[in-house]
RODO-2510 file (C-alpha; in nm, 4 decimals, decimal comma):
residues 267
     n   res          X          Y          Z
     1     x     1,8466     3,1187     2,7809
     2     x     1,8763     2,7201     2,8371
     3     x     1,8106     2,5302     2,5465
     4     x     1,4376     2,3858     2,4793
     5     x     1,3325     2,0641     2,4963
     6     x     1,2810     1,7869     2,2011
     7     x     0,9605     1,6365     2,2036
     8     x     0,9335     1,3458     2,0277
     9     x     0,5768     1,1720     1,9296
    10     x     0,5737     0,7396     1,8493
    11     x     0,2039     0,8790     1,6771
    12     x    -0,1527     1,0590     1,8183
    13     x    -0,0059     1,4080     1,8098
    14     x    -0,3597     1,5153     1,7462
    15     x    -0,5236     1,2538     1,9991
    16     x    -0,6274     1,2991     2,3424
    17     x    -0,2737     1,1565     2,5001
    18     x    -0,1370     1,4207     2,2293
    19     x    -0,3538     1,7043     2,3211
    20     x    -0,2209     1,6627     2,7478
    21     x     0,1416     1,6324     2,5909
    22     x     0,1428     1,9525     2,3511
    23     x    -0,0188     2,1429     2,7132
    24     x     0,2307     2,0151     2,9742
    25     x     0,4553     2,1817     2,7271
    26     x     0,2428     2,4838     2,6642
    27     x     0,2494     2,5612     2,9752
    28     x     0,5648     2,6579     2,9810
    29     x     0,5290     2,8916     2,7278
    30     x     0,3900     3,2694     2,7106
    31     x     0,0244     3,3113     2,6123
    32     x    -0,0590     3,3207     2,3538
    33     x     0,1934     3,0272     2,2425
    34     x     0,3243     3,0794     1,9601
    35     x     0,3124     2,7662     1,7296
    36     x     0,4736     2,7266     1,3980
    37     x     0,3900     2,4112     1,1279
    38     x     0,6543     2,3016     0,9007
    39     x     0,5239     2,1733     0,6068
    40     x     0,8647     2,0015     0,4976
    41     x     0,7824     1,6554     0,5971
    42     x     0,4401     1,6148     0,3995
    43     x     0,5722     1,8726     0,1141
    44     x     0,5783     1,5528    -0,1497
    45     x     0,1686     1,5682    -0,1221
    46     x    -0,0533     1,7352    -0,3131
    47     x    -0,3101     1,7764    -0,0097
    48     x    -0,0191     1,9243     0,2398
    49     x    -0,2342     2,2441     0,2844
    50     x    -0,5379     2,0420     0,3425
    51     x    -0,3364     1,8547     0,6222
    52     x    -0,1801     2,1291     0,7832
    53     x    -0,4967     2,2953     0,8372
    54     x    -0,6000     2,0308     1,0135
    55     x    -0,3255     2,0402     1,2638
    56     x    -0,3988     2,4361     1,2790
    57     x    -0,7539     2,3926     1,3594
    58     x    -0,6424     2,1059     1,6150
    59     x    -0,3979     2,3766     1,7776
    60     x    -0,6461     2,6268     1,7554
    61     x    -0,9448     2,4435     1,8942
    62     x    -0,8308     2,1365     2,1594
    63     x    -0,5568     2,3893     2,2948
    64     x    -0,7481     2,6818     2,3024
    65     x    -0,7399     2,7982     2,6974
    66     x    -0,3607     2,8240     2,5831
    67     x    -0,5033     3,0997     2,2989
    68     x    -0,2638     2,9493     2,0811
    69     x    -0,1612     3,1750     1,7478
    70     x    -0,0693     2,9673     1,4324
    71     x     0,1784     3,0097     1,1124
    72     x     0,2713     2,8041     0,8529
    73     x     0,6718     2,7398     0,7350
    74     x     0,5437     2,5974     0,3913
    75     x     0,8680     2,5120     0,3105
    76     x     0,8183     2,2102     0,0912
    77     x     1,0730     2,1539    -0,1632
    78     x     1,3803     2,2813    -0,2307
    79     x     1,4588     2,5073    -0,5290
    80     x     1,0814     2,5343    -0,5457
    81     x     0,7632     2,7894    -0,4622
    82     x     0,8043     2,6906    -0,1591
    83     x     1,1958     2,6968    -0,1322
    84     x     1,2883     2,5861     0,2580
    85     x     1,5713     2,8517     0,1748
    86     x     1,3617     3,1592     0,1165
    87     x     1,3712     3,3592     0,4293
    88     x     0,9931     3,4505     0,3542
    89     x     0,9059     3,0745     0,4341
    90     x     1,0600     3,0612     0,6999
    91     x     0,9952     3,3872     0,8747
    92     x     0,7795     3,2195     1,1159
    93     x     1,0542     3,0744     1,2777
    94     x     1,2005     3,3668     1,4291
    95     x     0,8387     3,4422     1,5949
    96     x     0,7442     3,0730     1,6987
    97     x     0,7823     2,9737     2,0607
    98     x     0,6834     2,5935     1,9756
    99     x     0,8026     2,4424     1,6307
   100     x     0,5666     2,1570     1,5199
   101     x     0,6465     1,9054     1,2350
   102     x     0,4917     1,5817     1,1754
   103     x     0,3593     1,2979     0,9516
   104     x     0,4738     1,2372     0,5955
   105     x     0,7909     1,1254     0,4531
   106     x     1,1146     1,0540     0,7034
   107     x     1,3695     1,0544     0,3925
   108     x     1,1714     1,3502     0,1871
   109     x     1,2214     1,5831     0,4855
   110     x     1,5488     1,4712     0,5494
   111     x     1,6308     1,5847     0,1777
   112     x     1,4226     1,8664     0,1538
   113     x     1,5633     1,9944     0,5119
   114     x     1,9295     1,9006     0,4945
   115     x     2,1920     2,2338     0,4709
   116     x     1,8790     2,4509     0,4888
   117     x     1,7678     2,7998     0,6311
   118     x     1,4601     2,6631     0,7170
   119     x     1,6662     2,3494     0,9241
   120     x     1,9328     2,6031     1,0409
   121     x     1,6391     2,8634     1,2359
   122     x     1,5375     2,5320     1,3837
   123     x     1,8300     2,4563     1,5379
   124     x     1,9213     2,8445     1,6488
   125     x     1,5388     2,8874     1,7748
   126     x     1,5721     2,5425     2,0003
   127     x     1,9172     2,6885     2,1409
   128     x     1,7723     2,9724     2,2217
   129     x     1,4614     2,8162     2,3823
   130     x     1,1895     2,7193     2,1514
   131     x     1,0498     2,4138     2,2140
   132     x     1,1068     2,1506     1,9081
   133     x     0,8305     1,8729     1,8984
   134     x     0,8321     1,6456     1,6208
   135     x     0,5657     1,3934     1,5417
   136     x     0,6365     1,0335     1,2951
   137     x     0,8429     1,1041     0,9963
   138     x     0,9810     1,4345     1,0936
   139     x     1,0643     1,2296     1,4507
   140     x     1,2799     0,9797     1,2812
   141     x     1,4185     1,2469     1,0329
   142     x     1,5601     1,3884     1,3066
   143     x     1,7859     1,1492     1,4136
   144     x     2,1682     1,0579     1,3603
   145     x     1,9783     0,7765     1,0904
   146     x     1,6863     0,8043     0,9517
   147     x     1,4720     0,4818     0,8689
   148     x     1,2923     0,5033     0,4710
   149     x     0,9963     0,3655     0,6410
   150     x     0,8199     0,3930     0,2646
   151     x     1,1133     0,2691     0,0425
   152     x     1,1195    -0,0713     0,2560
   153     x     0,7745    -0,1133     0,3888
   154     x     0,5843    -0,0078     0,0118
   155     x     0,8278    -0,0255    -0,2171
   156     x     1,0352    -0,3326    -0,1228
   157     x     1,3573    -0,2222    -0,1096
   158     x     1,6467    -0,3552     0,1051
   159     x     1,6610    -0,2824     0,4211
   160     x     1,9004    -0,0022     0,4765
   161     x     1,9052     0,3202     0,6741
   162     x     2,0009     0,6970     0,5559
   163     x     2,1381     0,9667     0,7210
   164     x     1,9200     1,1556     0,9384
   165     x     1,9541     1,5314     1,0299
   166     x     2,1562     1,4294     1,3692
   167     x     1,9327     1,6746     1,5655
   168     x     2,0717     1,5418     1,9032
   169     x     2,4690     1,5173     1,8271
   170     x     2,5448     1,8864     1,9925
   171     x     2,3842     1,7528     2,2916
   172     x     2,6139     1,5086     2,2985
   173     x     2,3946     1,2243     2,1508
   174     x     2,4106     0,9883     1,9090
   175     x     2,0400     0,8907     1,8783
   176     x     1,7947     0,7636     1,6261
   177     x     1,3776     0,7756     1,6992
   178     x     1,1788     0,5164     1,5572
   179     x     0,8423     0,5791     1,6767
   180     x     0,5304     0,3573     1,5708
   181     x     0,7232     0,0843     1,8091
   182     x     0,3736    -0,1279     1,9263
   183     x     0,2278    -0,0384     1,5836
   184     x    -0,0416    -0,3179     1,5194
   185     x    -0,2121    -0,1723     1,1913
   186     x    -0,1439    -0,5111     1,0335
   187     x    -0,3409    -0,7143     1,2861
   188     x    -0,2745    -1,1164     1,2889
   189     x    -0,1650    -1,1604     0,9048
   190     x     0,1418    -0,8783     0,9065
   191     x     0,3417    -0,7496     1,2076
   192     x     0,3608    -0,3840     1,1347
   193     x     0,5183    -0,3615     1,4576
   194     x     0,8711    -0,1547     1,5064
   195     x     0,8037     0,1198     1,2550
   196     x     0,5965    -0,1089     1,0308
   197     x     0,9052    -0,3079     0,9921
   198     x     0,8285    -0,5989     1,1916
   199     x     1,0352    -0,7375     1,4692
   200     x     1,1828    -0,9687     1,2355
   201     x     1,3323    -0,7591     0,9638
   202     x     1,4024    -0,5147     1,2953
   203     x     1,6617    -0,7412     1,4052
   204     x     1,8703    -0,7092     1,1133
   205     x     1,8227    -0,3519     1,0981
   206     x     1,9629    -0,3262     1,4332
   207     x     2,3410    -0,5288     1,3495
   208     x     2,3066    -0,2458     1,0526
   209     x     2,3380     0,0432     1,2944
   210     x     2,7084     0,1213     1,4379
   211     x     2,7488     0,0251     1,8053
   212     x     2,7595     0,3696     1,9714
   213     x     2,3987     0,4281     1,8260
   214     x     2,1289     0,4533     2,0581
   215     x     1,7753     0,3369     1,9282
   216     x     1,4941     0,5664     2,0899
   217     x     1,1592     0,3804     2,0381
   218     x     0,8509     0,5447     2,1310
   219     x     0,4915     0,3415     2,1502
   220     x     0,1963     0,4664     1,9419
   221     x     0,0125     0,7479     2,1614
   222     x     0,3214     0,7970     2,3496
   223     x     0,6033     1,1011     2,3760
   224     x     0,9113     1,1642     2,5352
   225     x     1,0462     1,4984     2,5943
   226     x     1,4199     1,5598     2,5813
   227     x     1,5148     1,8286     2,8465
   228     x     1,8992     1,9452     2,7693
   229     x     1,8511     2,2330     3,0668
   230     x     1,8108     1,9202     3,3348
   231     x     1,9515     1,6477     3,0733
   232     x     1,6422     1,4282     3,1610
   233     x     1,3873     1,2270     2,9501
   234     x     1,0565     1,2763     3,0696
   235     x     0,7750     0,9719     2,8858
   236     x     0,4114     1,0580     2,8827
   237     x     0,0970     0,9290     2,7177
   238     x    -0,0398     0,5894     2,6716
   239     x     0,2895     0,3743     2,6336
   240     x     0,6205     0,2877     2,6454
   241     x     0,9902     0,3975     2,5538
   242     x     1,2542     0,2180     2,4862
   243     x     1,6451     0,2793     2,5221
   244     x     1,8616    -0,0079     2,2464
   245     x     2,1904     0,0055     2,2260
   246     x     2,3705    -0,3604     2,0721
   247     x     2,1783    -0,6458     2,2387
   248     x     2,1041    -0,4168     2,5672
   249     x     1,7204    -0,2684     2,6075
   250     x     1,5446    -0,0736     2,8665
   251     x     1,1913     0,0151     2,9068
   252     x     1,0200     0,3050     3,0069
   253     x     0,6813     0,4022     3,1436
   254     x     0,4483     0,6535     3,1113
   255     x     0,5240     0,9229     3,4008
   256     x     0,9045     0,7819     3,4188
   257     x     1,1703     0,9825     3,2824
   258     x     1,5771     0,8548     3,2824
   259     x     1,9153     1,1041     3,2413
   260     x     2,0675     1,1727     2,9310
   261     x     2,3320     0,9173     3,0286
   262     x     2,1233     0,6375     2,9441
   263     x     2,0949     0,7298     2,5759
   264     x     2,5319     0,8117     2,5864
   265     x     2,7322     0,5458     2,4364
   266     x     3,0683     0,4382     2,7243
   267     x     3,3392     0,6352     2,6716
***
């Protein structure tokens, strides 16, 4: 069994551009798909339940010709209830054709996932064919860095970046998402552009990285899906990727797709 593609969301997993991506990979998939939500990302809020029942109901409702059947991984803090370790949690996994996590805290999950059963069934489940798809913060947890979107944009500290879960380095790829790229939340008054960084403070963020890093940016209502069986990128929705490496960028539409060589560093 090849191993499944990586979908990665820049935002609107649950909007019209997100509802044609989730079924051009659905139908791939048995009916009824099997879908699994893990909670991880979002496990820091008090109303987790309350937002992964929305995404359930969106499954459930916009993707229903696909008959899709939903669990929960509710693995949302370690050492806790809801221990990302306990092999209850994360039971799921083993049954889910199409793993789903999305919005909430990039650094949180990347703490709460790191060393982890739940992270390890991930990785076994995509190798053996599940499809991965990843939405904001779990999207740039899973890359070789991960950017504390929260830490810099609300609580003003440095600008830095953390280690990421490095999702994409037995492919061969040294890669880290920032979706939100064409974010413009902040209107005239604040670019909240590039992740809510700004293309500014980007810059800098940028010389931070090491040189054989590739930057994968994805637009708002916009997805690319990683393909390790063909080793192609395949963009859909509304915008645009982009491949960064050093001072050299390359743009991607909507209905393009590029090789995995573009996001390889020279040997």
């Amino acid at each position: 069994m090849p191993h499944g593609p990586i979908v990665l969301f820049g935002s609107g997993e649950t909007s019209k551009h997100g509802r044609q991506v989730h079924a051009h990979l659905f139908e791939r998939l048995e009916i009824p798909v099997r879908v699994a939500i893990v909670e991880t990302p979002a496990g820091f809020q008090p109303n987790v339940a309350n937002v992964t029942a929305k995404l359930r109901a969106f499954f459930r409702h916009n993707l229903s010709g696909f008959r899709p059947e939903v669990r929960i991984v509710a693995a949302r803090h370690k050492g806790g209830v809801y221990d990302p370790d306990a092999p209850d949690i994360v039971a799921p996994l083993e049954w889910a054709a199409y793993i789903f996590a999305g919005p909430g805290s990039p650094t949180y999950a990347v703490r709460h996932l790191a060393g982890t059963r739940t992270l390890a069934l991930m990785q076994r489940r995509a190798a053996e064919g599940a499809i991965l798809s990843f939405a904001s913060a779990a999207a740039i947890a899973a890359g070789r860095y991960a950017l504390p979107v929260y830490e810099i944009y609300k609580a003003g500290e440095d600008l830095h970046w953390v280690p990421g879960l490095d999702l994409f380095g037995h492919l061969g790829l040294d890669l880290t998402v920032v979706p939100h790229w064409n974010n413009a939340e902040g209107g005239r008054d604040l670019d909240t552009s590039h992740c809510f960084m700004g293309a500014e403070r980007f810059r800098y963020l940028r010389r931070l990285l090491p040189p054989e890093t590739t930057i994968l940016a994805i637009d708002e209502h916009t997805a690319c899906v990683l393909d390790p069986a063909t080793e192609r990128v395949e963009v859909l929705g509304a915008g645009h990727v982009r491949v960064i490496r050093g001072p050299r960028e390359e743009r991607f539409a909507s209905g393009e797709s590029f090789p995995f060589t573009l996001l390889r560093a020279p040997e």
